[in-house]
C-alpha positions as MATLAB code, in Angstrom:
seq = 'XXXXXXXXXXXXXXXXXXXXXXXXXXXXXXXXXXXXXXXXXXXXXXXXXXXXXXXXXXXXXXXXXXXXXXXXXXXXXXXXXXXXXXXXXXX';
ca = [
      68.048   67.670  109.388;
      64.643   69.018  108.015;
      65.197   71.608  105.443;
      62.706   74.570  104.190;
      60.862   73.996  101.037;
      57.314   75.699   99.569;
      55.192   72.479   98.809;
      51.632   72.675   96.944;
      49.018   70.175   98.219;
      49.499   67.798   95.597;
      53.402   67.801   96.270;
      52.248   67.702  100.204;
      50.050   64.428   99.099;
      53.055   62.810   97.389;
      55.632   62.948  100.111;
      56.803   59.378  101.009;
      60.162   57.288  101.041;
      60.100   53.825  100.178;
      58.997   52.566  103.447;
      55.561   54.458  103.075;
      56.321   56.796  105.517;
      56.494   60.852  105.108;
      59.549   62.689  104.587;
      60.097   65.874  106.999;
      59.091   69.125  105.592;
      58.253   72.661  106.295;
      55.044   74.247  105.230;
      55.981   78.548  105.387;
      52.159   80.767  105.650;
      52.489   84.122  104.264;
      52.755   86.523  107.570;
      51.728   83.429  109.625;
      54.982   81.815  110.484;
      56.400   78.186  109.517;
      55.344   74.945  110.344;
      57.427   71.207  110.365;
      56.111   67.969  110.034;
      56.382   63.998  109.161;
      53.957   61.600  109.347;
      51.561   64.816  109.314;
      52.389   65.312  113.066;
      53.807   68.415  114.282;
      57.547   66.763  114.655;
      61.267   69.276  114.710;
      64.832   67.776  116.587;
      66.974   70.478  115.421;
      64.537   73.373  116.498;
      61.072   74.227  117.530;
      58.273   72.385  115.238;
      56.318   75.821  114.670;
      57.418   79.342  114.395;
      54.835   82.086  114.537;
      55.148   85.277  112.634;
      55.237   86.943  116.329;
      58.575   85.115  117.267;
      57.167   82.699  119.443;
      58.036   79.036  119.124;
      55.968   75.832  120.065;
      58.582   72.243  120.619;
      56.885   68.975  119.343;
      57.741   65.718  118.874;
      55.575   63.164  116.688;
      52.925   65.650  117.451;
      53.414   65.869  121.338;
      53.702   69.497  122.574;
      56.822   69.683  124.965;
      58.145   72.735  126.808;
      61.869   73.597  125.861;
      63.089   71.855  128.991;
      61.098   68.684  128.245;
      61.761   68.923  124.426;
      65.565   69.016  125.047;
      65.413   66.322  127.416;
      63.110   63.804  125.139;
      66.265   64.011  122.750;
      68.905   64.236  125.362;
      70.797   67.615  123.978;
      73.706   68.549  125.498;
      74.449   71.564  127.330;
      76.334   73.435  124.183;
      73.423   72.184  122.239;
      70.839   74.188  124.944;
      72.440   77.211  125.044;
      72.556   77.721  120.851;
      68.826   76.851  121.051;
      68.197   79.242  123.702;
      70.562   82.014  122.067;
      69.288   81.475  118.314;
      64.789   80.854  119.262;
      64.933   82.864  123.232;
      64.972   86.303  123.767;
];
């Protein structure tokens, strides 16, 4: 799971595991809305990859733009799984 955290670019330049490959993290813009990542591409499983201050939500994974329907199929949720997504990001 990707948690929230308030990074600085040097922290942002830093981020790697031992493998050499970026950790997941979430970049929050003042009035602008919140943004996840790894490998710098737009990337989110447990929800939508950016959030807009407006409420509206964009799915991608590994920096592919999906619509909710293709974004849930790519990682096979479940029914139950759907209908929290829809309930908690859908109006």
């Amino acid at each position: 799971m990707i948690k929230y955290t308030n990074i600085s670019f040097e922290e942002y330049s830093n981020l790697s595991n031992d493998k050499g490959k970026e950790k997941p993290y979430c970049v929050e813009f003042p009035n602008k809305g919140k943004i996840w990542k790894v490998n710098r591409l737009y990337h989110r499983e447990d929800g939508p990859a950016v959030e807009y201050s407006d409420g509206t939500f964009d799915w991608y994974l590994n920096g592919n733009y999906y619509s909710f329907k293709e974004w849930c199929k790519k990682l096979n949720k479940t029914d139950e799984e759907k209908v929290f997504l829809r309930l908690k990001y859908e109006d």
